[in-house]
Structures are given as C-alpha cells and as structure tokens.
C-alpha positions as CSV (number, residue, x, y, z in Angstrom):
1,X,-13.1,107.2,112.3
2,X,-12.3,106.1,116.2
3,X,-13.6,103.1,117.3
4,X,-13.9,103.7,121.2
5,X,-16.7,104.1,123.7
6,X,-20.2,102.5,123.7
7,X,-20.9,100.6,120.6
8,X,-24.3,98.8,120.6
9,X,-24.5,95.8,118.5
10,X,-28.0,96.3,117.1
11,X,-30.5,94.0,117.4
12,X,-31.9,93.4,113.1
13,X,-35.4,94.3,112.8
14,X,-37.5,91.1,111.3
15,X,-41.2,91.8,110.0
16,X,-43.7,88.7,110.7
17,X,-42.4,87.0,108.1
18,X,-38.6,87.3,109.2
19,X,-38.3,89.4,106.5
20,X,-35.6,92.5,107.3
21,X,-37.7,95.6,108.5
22,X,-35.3,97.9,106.7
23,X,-37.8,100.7,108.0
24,X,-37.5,100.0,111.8
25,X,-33.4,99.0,111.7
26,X,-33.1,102.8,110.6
27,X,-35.1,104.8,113.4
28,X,-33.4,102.2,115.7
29,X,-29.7,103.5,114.1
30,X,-31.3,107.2,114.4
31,X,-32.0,106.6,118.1
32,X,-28.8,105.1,119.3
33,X,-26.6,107.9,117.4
34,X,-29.6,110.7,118.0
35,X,-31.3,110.0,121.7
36,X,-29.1,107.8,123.3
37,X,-25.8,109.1,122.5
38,X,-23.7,106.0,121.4
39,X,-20.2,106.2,120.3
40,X,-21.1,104.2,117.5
41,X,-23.3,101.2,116.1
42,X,-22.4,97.5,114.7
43,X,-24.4,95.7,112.7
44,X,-24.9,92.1,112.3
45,X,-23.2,90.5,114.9
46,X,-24.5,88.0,117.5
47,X,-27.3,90.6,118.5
48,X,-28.5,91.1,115.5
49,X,-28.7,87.5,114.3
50,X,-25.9,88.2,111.5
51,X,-25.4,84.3,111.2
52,X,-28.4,83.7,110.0
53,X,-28.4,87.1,107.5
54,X,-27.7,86.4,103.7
55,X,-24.8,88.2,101.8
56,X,-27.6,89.9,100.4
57,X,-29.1,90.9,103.9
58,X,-26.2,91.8,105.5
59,X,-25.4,94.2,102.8
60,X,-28.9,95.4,102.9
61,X,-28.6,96.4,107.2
62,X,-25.3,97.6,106.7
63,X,-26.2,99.7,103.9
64,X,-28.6,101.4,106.0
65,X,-26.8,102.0,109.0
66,X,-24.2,103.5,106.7
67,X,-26.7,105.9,105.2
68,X,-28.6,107.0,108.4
69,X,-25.2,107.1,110.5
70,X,-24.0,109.9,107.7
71,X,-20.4,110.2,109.0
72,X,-21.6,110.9,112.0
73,X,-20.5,107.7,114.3
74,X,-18.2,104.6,112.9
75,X,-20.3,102.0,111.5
76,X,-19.1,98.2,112.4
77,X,-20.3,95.0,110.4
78,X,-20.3,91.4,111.3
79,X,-18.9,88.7,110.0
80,X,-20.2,85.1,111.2
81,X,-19.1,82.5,108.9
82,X,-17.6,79.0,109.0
83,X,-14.9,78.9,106.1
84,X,-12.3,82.0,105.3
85,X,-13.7,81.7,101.3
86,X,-17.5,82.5,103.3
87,X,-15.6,85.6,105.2
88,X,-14.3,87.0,101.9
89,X,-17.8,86.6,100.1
90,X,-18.9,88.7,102.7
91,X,-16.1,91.3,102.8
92,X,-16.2,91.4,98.9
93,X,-20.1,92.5,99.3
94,X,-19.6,94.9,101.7
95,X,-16.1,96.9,100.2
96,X,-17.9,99.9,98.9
97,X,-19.8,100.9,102.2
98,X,-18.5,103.3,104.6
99,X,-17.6,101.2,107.4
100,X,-15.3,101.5,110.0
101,X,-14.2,98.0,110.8
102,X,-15.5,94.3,110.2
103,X,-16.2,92.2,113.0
104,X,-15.3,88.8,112.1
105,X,-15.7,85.7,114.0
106,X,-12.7,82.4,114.2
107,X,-14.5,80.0,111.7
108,X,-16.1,77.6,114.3
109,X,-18.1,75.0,113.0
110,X,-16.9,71.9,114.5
111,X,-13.1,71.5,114.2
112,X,-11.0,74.6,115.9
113,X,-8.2,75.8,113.4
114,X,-4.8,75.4,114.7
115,X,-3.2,78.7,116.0
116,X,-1.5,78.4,112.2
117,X,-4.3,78.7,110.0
118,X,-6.4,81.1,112.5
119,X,-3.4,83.1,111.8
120,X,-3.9,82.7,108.4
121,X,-7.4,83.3,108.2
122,X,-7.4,86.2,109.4
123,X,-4.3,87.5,107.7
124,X,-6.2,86.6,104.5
125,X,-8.8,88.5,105.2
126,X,-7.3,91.8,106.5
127,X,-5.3,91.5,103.0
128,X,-8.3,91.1,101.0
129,X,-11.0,93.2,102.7
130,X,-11.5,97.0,102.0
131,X,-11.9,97.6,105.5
132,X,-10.1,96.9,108.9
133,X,-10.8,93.8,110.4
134,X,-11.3,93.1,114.0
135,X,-11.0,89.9,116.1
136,X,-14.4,89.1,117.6
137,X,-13.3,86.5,120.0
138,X,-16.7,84.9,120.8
139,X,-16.5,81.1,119.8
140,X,-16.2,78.8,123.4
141,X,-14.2,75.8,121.5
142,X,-12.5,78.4,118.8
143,X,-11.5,81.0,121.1
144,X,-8.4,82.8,120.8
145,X,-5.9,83.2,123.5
146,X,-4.3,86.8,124.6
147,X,-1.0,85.3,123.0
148,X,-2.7,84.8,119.4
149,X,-4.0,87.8,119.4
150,X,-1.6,89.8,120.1
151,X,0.3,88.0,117.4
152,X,-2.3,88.8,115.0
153,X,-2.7,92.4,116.2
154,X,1.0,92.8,115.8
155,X,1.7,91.3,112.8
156,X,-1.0,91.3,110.2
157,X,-1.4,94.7,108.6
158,X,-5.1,95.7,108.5
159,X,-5.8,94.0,111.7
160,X,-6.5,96.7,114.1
161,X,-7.8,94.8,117.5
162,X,-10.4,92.7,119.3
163,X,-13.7,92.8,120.6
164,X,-13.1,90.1,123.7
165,X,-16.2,88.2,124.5
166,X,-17.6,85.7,127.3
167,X,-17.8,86.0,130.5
168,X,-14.1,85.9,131.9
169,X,-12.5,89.3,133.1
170,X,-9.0,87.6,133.5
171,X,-8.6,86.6,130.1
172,X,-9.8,90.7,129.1
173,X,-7.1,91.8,132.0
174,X,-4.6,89.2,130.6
175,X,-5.3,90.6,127.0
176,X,-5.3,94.4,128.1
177,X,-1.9,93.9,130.2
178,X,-0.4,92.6,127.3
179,X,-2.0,94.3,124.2
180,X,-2.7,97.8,125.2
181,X,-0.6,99.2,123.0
182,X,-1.4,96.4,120.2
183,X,-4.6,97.2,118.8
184,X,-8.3,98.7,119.5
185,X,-9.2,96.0,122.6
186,X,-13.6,96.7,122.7
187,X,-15.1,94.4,126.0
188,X,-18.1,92.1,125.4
189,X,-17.8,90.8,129.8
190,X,-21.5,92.5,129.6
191,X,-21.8,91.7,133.0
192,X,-18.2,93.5,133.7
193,X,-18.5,96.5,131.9
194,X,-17.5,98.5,135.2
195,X,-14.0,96.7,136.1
196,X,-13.6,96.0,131.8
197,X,-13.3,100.0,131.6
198,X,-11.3,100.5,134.4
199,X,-9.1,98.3,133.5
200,X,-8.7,100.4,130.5
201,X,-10.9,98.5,127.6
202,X,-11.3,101.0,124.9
203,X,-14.9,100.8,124.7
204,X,-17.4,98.0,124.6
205,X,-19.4,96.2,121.9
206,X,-22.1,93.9,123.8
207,X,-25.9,93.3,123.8
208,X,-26.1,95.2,127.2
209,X,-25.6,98.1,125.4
210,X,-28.5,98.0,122.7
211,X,-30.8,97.0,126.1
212,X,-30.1,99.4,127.8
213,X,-27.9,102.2,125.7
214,X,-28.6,105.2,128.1
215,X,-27.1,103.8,131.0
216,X,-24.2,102.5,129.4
217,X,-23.5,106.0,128.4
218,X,-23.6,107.0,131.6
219,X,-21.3,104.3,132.9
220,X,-18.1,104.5,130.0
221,X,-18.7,109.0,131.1
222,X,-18.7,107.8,134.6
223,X,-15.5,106.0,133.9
224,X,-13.6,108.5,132.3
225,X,-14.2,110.9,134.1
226,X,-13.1,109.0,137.9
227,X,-16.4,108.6,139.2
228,X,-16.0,105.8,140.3
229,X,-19.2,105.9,143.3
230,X,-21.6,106.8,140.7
231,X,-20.1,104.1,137.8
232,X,-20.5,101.3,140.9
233,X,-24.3,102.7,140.9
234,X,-24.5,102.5,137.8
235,X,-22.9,99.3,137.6
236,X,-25.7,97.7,140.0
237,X,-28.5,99.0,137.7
238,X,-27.5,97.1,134.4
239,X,-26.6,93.8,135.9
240,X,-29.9,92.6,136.5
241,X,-30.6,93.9,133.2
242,X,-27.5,91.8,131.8
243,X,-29.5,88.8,134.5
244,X,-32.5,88.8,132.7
245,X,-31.6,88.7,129.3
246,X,-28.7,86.9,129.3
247,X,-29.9,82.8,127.6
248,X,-30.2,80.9,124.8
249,X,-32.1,82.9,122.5
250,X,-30.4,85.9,124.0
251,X,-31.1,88.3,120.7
252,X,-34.6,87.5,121.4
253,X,-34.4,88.7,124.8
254,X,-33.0,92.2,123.7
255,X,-35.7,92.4,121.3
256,X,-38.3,92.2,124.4
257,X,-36.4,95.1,126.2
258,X,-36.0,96.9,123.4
259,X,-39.9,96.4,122.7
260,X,-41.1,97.4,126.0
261,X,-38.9,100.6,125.6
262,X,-41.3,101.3,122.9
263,X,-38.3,100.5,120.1
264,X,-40.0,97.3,117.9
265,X,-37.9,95.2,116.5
266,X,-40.1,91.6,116.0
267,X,-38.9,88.4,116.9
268,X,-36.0,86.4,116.2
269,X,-35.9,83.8,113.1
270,X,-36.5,80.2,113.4
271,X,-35.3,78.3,115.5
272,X,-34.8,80.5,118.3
273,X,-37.1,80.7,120.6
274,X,-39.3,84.5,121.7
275,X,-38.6,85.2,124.7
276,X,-41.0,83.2,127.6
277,X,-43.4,84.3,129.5
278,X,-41.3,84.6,132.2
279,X,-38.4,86.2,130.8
280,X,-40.5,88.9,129.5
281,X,-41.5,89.7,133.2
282,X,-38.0,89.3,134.5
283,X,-36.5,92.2,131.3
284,X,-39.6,94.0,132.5
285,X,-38.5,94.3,136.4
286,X,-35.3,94.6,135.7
287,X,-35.8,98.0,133.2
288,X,-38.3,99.2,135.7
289,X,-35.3,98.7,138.7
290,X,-33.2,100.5,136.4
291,X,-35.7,103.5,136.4
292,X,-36.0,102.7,132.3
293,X,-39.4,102.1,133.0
294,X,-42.3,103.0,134.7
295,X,-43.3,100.8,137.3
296,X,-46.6,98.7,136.5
C-alpha cells in the first residue's frame, strides 16, 4: 500500500497505571482513518513513546492499528532501539502483521556508528525484516547525511525511503534534490510542513499531525492542488500549534491537545514530565486560534 500524504504518528494511549489502553489507541486509529481523513497511521514512534514500549507492547499497538485500519490506510511501526540484534527482536515480533513499512531509528545511544556500519545496520535489517524498512532520521549526534541515505535508499534492497526529521528545511531540500527519485522521502520539519510539500516531500509523518490532523489534511490537499494562498493560511494556523507543543516531553504535549479535543489518551510514562500548567493554556490558545476549539 502507498505510503504518501498525511501520516499521524499516534500518540499510545496509557491507563493510570501506564498500562497500554488498547481500548482508547483503537477509537483514536478509527478517528484518524474515519473523521479526520488521514492518509495513513504509524505507530510507536517518538509520539507514541515507542522507546519506552516492550516487544510485547509494541506488538500489542501495532496489532491493533492493523486490525482497526482493515486495509483500509498503510499501517507504519516504529522501531527505537540501540543495537541492530534489538532492531531485529523487534522486526522478528512484528513479521506477521500487516504493515506497510517499519520506521527504524540509527542506533544512538552514545557512540554514532560510522557511515560503514549504519550502512550495515540497516542493510541487515531490510534483509531480515518481513516488511520494508524506512530511515527515520531523527537522532541529533546519529543523524544521517543526504549522501548516506541516498546510498542506503539506492543500494539496500527492502529499503524504500526516509522520514527526515528536526528542524532543518535545507538538509530536507538537500535530500529531496538529490533523492527524489530514490525512495519514499516523508517530512518530520513540523514547523515546515508548507515549504516541505512544496518542495515536493511525499507526505509527512510528524506529531503536528496527530495535534492537529484536520488541518493538516487540509494543508497536503491545499498543496496538491496549487493553492498556495489558502496552504500559507493554513500554514499560519498550525505553527503556533507546532509553538506550543513543541519541548521536552513533547508526546506529553500532544496528549493535552489531543485531550482537550475530547480524544483521551492519559499521560506519558515516567520520567517525562505532563504537560505544565502553562503549556496546557498555551495548546489550549493555540487550538482555539486554529478555530479547533471553542473559545473559553
């Protein structure tokens, strides 16, 4: 199935005792696909806290999302781990399940891999895996540069593109100019989802999107279809969204919008903080800005 277009990287449901509500992760995958008119969902990424999700868990969301998705919209899973055998664990666990790609981090721990064994890495696990694999190209000291990846999207079979995170549009344009024709290239600039589709990203795969899934939507049709006044608009609506989440405990943040949008889906898991006080009141005026809200 086509992995393009807005793909929200769902926030996991926890119950009070960070236990996975299995019950709430499903009417959240019925929404996005149902209400909200997403291209797609992933599951267990950053978002969704899918570092600190066992084999066991992750299998569980995925599982779900699977099931409720029914065919009807490509299912991603994450991959966050720190060794290549941890990657594999995870793959193994996951080979039966309907999915459309995995989303697999660099390992990242401390000590960067050499270009060589990223290489390899990944190679090993787009060998191994039942699934595609894609880049996610999130980790600040184990990032991948446009040259790698293209490497790796031209040369290892099963490798079929990137989901480019942090905040830099250059490196996205650099990786885009150079690697259209490479692989599935899916932009994570959530602030630059405007300028990452008109630059001709395939889709995105960012937190923005499971804030605020409507309007992002509305921006990728805006896109496509040239309207460029009403994607600027648009554009000016979810930054402040993208302002007022964006921190630390960032998945916590976009479990407060999602909450106040009447979609539950607890709190984060130890350590990371709930949102503050004052971050809930900044997501709060920044949905009702949006006109996601009603103000008051």
């Amino acid at each position: 199935m086509k992995i393009e277009g807005i793909v929200p990287p769902m926030a996991t449901p926890f119950k009070a005792d960070e236990s996975v509500d299995e019950a709430s992760l499903r009417a959240e995958v019925e929404y996005l696909i149902s209400s909200a008119g997403a291209h797609g969902v992933a599951v267990g990424g950053s978002t969704g806290e899918g570092h600190t999700l066992s084999t066991d868990e992750l299998r569980c969301v995925v599982g779900s999302a699977v099931d409720v998705a029914a065919g009807r919209r490509p299912v991603i899973a994450g991959i966050i781990v720190d060794s290549t055998r941890q990657a594999l664990e995870k793959a193994e666990a996951l080979a039966d399940l309907d999915i459309a790609a995995l989303q697999a981090t660099p390992v990242h721990y401390l000590f960067r891999p050499s270009d060589e064994t990223m290489f390899r890495h990944f190679a090993l696990l787009a060998e191994k895996a039942a699934q595609p694999v894609m880049v996610y190209n999130v980790v600040p000291w184990s990032y991948c540069s446009p040259a790698l990846l293209d490497k790796m999207m031209r040369e290892i079979p099963g490798l079929i593109g990137v989901k480019q995170s942090a905040g830099d549009l250059k490196l996205l344009a650099d990786l885009l100019h150079c690697s259209a024709d490479a692989g599935v290239i899916m932009s994570a600039v959530d602030a630059l989802l405007y300028p990452s589709f008109a630059l001709g990203a395939q889709g995105a795969i960012a937190a923005i999107l499971t804030a605020a899934p409507e309007l992002c939507v509305r921006l990728w049709d805006q896109v496509q279809a040239g309207d460029h006044v009403g994607a600027l608009e648009t554009h000016l609506k979810l930054l402040p969204i993208w302002n007022a989440i964006m921190d630390d405990n960032l998945p916590a943040n976009v479990k407060t919008a999602l909450a106040l949008q009447g979609r539950p889906a607890g709190g984060p898991r130890m350590p990371m903080a709930s949102s503050s006080g004052e971050q809930r009141a900044a997501i709060k005026a920044a949905l009702e800005g949006a006109g996601m809200l009603a103000p008051g």
